[in-house]
Structure formats: structure tokens, C-alpha cells
Kinemage of the C-alpha trace (Angstrom):
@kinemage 1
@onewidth
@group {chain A} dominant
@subgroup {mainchain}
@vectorlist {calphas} color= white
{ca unk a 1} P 57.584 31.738 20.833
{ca unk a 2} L 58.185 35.798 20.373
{ca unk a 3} L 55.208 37.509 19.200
{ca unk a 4} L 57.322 40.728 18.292
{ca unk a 5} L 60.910 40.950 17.536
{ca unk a 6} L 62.720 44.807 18.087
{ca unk a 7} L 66.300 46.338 16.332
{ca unk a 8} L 67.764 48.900 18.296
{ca unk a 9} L 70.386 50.961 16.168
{ca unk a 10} L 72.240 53.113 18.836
{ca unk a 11} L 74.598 55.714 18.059
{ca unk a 12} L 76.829 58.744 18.674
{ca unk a 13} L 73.926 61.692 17.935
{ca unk a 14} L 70.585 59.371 17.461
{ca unk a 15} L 69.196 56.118 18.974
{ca unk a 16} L 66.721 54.657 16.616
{ca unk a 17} L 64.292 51.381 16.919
{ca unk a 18} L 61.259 49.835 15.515
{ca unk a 19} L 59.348 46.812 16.803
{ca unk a 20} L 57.739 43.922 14.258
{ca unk a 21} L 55.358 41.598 14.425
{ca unk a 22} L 54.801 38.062 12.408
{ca unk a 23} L 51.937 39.706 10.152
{ca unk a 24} L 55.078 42.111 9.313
{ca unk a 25} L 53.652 45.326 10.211
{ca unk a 26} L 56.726 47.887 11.225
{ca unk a 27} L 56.356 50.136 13.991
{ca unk a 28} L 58.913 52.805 14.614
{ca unk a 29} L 59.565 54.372 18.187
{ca unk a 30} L 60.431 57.758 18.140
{ca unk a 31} L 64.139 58.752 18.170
{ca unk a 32} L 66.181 59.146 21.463
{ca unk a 33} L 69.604 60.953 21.954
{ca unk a 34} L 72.738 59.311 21.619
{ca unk a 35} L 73.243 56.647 23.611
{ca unk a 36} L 77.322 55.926 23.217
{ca unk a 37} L 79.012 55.026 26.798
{ca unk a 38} L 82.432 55.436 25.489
{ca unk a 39} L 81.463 59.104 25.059
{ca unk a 40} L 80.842 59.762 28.518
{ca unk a 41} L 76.790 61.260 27.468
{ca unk a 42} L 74.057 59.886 29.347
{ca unk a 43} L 73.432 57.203 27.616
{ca unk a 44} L 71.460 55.116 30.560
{ca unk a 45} L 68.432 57.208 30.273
{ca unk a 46} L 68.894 57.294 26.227
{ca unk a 47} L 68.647 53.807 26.063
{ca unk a 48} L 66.623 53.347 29.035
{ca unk a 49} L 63.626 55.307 27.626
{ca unk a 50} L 64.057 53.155 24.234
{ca unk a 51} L 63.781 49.842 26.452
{ca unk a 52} L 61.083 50.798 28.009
{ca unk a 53} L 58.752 50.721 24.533
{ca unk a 54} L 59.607 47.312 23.788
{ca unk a 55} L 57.527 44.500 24.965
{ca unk a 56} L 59.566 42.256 27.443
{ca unk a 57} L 58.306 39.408 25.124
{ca unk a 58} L 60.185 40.801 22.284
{ca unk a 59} L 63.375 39.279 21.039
{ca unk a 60} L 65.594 42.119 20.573
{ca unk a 61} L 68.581 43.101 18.654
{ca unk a 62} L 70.486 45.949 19.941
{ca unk a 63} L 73.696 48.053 18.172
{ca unk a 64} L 75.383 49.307 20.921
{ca unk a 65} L 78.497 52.307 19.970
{ca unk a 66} L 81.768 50.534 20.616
{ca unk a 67} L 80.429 47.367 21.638
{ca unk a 68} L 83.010 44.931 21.629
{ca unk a 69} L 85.858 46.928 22.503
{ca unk a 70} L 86.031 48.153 26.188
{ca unk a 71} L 85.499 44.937 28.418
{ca unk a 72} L 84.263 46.680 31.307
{ca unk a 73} L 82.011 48.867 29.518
{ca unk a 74} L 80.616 46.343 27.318
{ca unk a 75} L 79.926 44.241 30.632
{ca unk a 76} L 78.042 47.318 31.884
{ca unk a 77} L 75.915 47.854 29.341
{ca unk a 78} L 74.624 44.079 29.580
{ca unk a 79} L 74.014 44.358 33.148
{ca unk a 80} L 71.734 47.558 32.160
{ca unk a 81} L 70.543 46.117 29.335
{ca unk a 82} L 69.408 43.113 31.562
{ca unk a 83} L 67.694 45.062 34.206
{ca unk a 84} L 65.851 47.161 32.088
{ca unk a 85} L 64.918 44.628 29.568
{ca unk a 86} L 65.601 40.953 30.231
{ca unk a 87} L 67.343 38.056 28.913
{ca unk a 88} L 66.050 38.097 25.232
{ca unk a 89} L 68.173 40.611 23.871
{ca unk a 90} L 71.661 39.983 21.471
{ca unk a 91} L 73.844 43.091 21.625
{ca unk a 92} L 76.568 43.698 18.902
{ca unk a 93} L 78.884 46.499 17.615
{ca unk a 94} L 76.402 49.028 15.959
{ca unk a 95} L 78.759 49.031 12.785
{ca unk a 96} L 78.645 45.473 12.229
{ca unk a 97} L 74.679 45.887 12.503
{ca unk a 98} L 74.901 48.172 9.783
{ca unk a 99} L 77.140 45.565 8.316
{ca unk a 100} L 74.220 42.933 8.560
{ca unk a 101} L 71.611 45.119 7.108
{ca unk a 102} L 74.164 46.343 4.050
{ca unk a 103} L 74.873 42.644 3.293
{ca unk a 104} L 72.548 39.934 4.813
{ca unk a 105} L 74.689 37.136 3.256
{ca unk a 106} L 78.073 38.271 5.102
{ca unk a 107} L 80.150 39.092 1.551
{ca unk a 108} L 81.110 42.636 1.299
{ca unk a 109} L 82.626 45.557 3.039
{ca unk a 110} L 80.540 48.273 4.544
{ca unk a 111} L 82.685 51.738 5.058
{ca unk a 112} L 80.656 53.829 7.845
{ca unk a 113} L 81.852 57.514 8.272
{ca unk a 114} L 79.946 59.633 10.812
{ca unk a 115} L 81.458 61.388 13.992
{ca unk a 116} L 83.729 58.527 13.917
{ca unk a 117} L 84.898 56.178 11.160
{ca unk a 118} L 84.882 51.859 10.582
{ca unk a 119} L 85.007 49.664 8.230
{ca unk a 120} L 83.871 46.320 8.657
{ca unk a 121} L 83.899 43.347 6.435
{ca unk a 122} L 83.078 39.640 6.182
{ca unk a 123} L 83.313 36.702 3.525
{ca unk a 124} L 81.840 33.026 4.370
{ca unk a 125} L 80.689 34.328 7.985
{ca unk a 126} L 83.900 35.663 8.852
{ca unk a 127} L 83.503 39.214 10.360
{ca unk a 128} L 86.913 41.567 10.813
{ca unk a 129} L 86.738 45.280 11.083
{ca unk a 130} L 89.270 48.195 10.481
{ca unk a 131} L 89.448 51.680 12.467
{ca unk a 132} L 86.853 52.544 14.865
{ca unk a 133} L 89.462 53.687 17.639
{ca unk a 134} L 87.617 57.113 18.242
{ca unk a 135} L 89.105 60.515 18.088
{ca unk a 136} L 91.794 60.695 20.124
{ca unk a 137} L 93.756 57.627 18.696
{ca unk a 138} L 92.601 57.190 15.242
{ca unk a 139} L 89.058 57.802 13.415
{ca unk a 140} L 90.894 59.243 10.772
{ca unk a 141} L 88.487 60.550 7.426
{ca unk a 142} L 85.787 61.116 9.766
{ca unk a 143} L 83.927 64.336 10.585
{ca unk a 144} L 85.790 64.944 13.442
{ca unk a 145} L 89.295 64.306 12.187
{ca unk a 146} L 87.779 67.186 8.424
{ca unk a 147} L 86.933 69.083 11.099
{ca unk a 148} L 90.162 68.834 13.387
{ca unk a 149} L 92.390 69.387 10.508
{ca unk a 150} L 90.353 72.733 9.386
{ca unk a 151} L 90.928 74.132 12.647
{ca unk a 152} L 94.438 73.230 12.875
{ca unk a 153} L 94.875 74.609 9.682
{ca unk a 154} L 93.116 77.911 10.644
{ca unk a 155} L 94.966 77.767 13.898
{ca unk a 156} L 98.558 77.487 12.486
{ca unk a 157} L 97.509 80.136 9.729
{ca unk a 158} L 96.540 82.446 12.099
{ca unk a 159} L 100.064 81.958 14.041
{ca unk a 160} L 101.786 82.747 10.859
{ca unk a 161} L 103.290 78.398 11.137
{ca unk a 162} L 101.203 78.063 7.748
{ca unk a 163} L 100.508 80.233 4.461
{ca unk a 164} L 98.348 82.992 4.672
{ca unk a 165} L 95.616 82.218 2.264
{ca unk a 166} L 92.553 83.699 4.680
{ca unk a 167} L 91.261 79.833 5.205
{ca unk a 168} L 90.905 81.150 8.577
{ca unk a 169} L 88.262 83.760 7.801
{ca unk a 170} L 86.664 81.988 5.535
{ca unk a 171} L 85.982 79.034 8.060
{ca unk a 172} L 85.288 81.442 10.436
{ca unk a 173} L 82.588 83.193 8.340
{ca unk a 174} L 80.965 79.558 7.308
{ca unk a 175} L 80.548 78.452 11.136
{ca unk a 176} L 79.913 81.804 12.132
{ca unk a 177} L 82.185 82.158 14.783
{ca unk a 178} L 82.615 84.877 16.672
{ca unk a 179} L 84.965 88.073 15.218
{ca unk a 180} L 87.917 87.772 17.048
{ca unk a 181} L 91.812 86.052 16.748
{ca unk a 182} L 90.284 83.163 18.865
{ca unk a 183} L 87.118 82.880 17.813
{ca unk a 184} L 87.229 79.400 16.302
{ca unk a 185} L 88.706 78.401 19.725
{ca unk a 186} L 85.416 79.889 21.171
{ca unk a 187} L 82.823 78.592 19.465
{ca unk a 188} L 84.313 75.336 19.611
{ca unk a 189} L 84.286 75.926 23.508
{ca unk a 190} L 80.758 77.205 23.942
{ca unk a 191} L 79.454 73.304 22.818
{ca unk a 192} L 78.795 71.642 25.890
{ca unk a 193} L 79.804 68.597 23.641
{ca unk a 194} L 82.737 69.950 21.512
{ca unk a 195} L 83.343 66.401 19.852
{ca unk a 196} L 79.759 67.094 18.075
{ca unk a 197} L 81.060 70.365 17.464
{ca unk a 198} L 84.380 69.663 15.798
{ca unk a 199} L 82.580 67.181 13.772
{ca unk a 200} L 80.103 69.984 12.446
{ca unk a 201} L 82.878 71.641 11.027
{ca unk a 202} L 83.237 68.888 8.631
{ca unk a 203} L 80.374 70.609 6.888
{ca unk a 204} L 81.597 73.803 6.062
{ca unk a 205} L 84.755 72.329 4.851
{ca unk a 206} L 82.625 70.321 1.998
{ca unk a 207} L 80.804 74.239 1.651
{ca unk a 208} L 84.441 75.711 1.289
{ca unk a 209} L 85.150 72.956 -1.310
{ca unk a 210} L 82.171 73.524 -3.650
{ca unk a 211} L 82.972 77.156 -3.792
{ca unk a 212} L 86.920 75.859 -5.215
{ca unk a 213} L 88.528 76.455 -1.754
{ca unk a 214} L 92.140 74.537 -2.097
{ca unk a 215} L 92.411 73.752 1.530
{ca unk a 216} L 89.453 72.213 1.620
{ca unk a 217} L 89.580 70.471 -1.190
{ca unk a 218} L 93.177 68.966 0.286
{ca unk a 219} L 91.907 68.207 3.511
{ca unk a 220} L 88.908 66.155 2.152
{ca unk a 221} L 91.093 64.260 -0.333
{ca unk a 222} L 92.989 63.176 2.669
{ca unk a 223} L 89.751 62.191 4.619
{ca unk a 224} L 88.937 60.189 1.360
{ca unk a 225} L 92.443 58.153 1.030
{ca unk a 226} L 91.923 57.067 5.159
{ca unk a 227} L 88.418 55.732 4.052
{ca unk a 228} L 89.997 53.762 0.937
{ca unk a 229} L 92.531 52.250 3.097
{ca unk a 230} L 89.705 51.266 6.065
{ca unk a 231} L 88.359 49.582 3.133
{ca unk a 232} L 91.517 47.458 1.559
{ca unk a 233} L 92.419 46.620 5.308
{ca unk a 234} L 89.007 45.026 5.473
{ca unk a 235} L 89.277 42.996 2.398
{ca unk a 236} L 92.351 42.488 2.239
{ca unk a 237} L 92.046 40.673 6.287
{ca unk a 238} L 88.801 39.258 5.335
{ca unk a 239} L 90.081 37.892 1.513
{ca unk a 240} L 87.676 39.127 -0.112
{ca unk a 241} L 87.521 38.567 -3.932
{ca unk a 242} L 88.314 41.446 -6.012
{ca unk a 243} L 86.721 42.976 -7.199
{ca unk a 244} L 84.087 43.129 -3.851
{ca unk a 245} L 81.415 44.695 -3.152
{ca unk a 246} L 81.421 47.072 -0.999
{ca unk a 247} L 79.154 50.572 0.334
{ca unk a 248} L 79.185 53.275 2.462
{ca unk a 249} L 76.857 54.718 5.027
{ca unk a 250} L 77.548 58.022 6.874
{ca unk a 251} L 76.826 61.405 6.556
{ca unk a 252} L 80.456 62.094 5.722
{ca unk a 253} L 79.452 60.612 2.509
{ca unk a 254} L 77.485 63.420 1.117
{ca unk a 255} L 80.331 64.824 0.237
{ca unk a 256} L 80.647 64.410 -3.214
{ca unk a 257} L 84.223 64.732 -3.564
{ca unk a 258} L 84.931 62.388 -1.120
{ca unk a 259} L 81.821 59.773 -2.393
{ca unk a 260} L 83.574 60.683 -5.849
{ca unk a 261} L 87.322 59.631 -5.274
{ca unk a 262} L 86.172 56.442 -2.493
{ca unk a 263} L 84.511 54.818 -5.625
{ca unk a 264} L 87.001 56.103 -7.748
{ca unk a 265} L 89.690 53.988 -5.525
{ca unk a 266} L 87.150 50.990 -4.945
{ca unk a 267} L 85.035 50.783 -7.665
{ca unk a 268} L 81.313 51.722 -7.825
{ca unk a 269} L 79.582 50.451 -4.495
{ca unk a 270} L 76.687 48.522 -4.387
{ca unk a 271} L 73.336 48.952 -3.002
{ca unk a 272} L 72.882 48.510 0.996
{ca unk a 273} L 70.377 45.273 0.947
{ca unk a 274} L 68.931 46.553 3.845
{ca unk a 275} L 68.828 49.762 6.589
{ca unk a 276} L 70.488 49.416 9.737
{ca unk a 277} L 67.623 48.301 11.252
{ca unk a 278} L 66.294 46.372 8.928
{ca unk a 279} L 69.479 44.098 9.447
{ca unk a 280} L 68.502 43.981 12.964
{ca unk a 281} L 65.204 42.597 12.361
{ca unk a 282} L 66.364 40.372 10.099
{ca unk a 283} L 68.607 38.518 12.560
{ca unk a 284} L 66.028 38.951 15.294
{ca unk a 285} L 63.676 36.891 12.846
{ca unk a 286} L 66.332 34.044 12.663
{ca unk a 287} L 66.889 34.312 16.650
{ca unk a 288} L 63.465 33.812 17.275
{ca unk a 289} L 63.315 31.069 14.526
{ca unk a 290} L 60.688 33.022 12.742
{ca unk a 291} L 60.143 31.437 9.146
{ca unk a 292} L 59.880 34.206 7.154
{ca unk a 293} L 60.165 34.367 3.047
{ca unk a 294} L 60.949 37.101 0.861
{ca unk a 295} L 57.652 38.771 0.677
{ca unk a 296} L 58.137 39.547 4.693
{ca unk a 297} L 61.641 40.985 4.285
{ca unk a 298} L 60.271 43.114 0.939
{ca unk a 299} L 57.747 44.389 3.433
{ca unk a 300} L 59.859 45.405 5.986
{ca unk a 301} L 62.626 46.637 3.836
{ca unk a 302} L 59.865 48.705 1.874
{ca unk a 303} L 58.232 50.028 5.515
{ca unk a 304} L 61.769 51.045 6.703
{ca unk a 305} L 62.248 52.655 3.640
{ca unk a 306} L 59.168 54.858 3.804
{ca unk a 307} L 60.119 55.785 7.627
């Protein structure tokens, strides 16, 4: 019998967990960095120093970036996972954790739009997904690919290939770049990790957009019609019912134009049941054949919350 269960939610920027007991007191380990193999970071000692906080009694969950996809990385990470850890760990797709903690019951379609961009879906336990192919094949509507497209835009602006309607300066001014013909190309090159760093830009082009900037406001329109169509690929695989629910999770969604014309395409999204990790601790519970009611999950939910 487990006397603590553990969620690990891993990611691109940020590994977070937290650790639970039976009496359903949360406690929360502090954050690590990014912990994503696929993106070449260190993600061993990420991860490693998260593993080491969790009692090797624990049943844990983990959400490992990419997960699923790379054979020989995925078969990596288990052998670390297992060296570090032990056997009682389950390790999925950090998306389709999200996934679990968004809707516990498996109905719905989660849209998650960071660095990178997924959608993943299920209906009667049947899981399918949609994009998550990273940034040089697909991850289209994510940060990266607002921020890719602002540059290019600048870029090809600055070449005289595109109108001159000084997007260029004005993205230059918002990232403060340096004051030069290249200096978007620089201070994209003095990141050690420039993915990160195109993926910032996404910010200033929602800043652009609130201050009525029309190549901004073009470029995150697009980002919004790749999200709708992660979305209809995911119900439409998974046959969903319309109308489904569905939500989003992501800091690309603080846009508002972009939250706006999503919901405007798929209809108003529901509320996430759950966090990330709250998802994870939910299936941990039913791994280690915990009998937990209501009450417990409230608790957790509302401790997670607080966090």
C-alpha cells in the first residue's frame, strides 16, 4: 500500500510537482527548469532534482514533454526515470496529463498553446491528439510560430519583399532590440536558447495588437484559425458530440483576441475540472487503489488552487 502518491507536470520552461498523502494534505515542491529531452536542455538534472523529493514509496505520475513520440527517447527517459526513482512511476505525454486534469471523465477536448501547440481529445476512454510536432515541422498558433511570423514579417519588410508599414520598428522598439538593420536577428541570437526567445516575441505581438497594429492583429488571427482546426481534428477523430466541450490551457491564451475568436469558432469552453497536476494525482489515487470520495478531490483541487 502507497502512503503518498506524487504528479509530476514537466514541461518546456517549468517542471512542477506536489506530493499527497491519504489524509489529503498537498505538498508542493518547488519548481525546477524545464525538463523537455526533445529540446536538447538538460533535462536529467531538471528532473533528477524533482525525483529526488519524492519518497521512493510514492506512486508517481509523471508528464513527460513529447512522451510518446520519439521511441528512443521515450525509452531513455524510463531507464532514468527508473534509476533515479524506481518501478512505481506511470509516465505519459504531459498534454494528455493536462488532458486528465481538464476532464477526469475522458469527454472533451483540451487545446494547449505554450512554446509549442496540441490538442488532445477523448470520448468513452478513447484518447487521440492533433499537432504537437514542435517547431520545425508544425506547432503552428503557438508562441513560437506568432513569434516566427513577426520576425519574418519584420525581416521581409526590412528587405523591401513586404510593405513598408514600420512593423519592423515597432517590434523592434517592443522587444527592445538593439538599433540597428539586424537587430532583431541579434537579439534573437544573444538567447542562449533562441526557441524561448522566438516564443517571447509572441508577447509583443498581442502588445502591438491592443494598440490597433494590423499586422499583428493578422498574424494572431492566423495563430487563432491553427488552434480551431487542432481542435475539429480532435473531435472530429475522436467523434465527439457536437456541440463538445472543450478548453484551453496555455499562456498563448491570454491573448484576448485569440481566446476571443477560438470560442468564437468552438463555442464557449468549459471549466478545466482540474489543474494539471491535480489530474495527476487523481490517476495516481486510482493506481494505488486509493478509495477516495469527492470531499478528497474538493480538497486537493481547492489546495492546488491556492498554490
Amino acid at each position: 500500500m502507497h502512503r503518498a502518491i506524487a504528479a509530476i507536470d514537466g514541461g518546456g520552461t517549468k517542471t512542477a510537482a506536489v506530493i499527497a498523502r491519504r489524509d489529503g494534505k498537498v505538498h508542493e515542491l518547488p519548481n525546477a527548469p524545464g525538463c523537455n529531452p526533445q529540446d536538447g536542455t538538460d533535462w536529467k538534472s531538471a528532473l533528477g532534482s524533482i525525483l529526488a523529493q519524492i519518497p521512493k514509496d510514492a506512486l508517481l505520475v509523471l508528464g513527460m514533454p513529447g512522451y510518446g513520440e520519439v521511441p528512443s527517447i521515450d525509452a531513455h527517459v524510463t531507464r532514468f526515470v527508473a534509476e533515479r526513482f524506481g518501478p512505481n512511476c506511470h509516465i505519459l505525454n504531459d498534454v494528455e496529463l493536462a488532458f486528465h486534469g481538464a476532464f477526469p471523465k475522458g469527454d472533451g477536448v483540451l487545446v494547449l498553446c505554450g512554446t509549442g501547440s496540441m490538442a488532445v481529445g477523448g470520448r468513452q476512454g478513447r484518447i487521440v491528439r492533433s499537432g504537437g510536432w514542435g517547431y520545425v515541422i508544425g506547432d503552428e498558433g503557438s508562441a513560437y510560430w506568432i513569434g516566427q511570423q513577426a520576425l519574418a514579417y519584420a525581416a521581409a519588410e526590412i528587405d523591401g519583399r513586404a510593405p513598408d508599414v514600420q512593423f519592423a520598428s515597432r517590434l523592434s522598439d517592443a522587444l527592445d532590440a538593439p538599433n540597428h538593420p539586424f537587430g532583431l536577428l541579434e537579439w534573437v541570437a544573444a538567447s542562449p536558447a533562441p526557441r524561448a526567445q522566438v516564443a517571447e516575441v509572441a508577447r509583443a505581438v498581442d502588445q502591438l495588437d491592443t494598440k490597433g497594429d494590423a499586422i499583428a492583429r493578422s498574424i494572431l488571427d492566423g495563430a487563432a484559425l491553427h488552434l480551431v482546426a487542432l481542435a475539429q481534428s480532435v473531435a472530429e477523430r475522436s467523434k465527439a458530440t457536437a456541440p463538445y466541450k472543450w478548453c484551453s490551457a496555455g499562456s498563448v491564451f491570454q491573448s484576448n483576441r485569440i481566446a476571443a475568436m477560438v470560442q468564437q469558432k468552438l463555442g464557449p469552453q468549459s471549466q478545466p475540472a482540474m489543474s494539471t497536476l491535480g489530474g495527476g494525482l487523481m490517476l495516481a489515487s486510482a493506481m494505488a487503489e486509493w478509495s477516495v470520495d469527492a470531499e478528497w478531490s474538493a480538497s486537493i483541487a481547492a489546495q492546488l488552487d491556492q498554490s
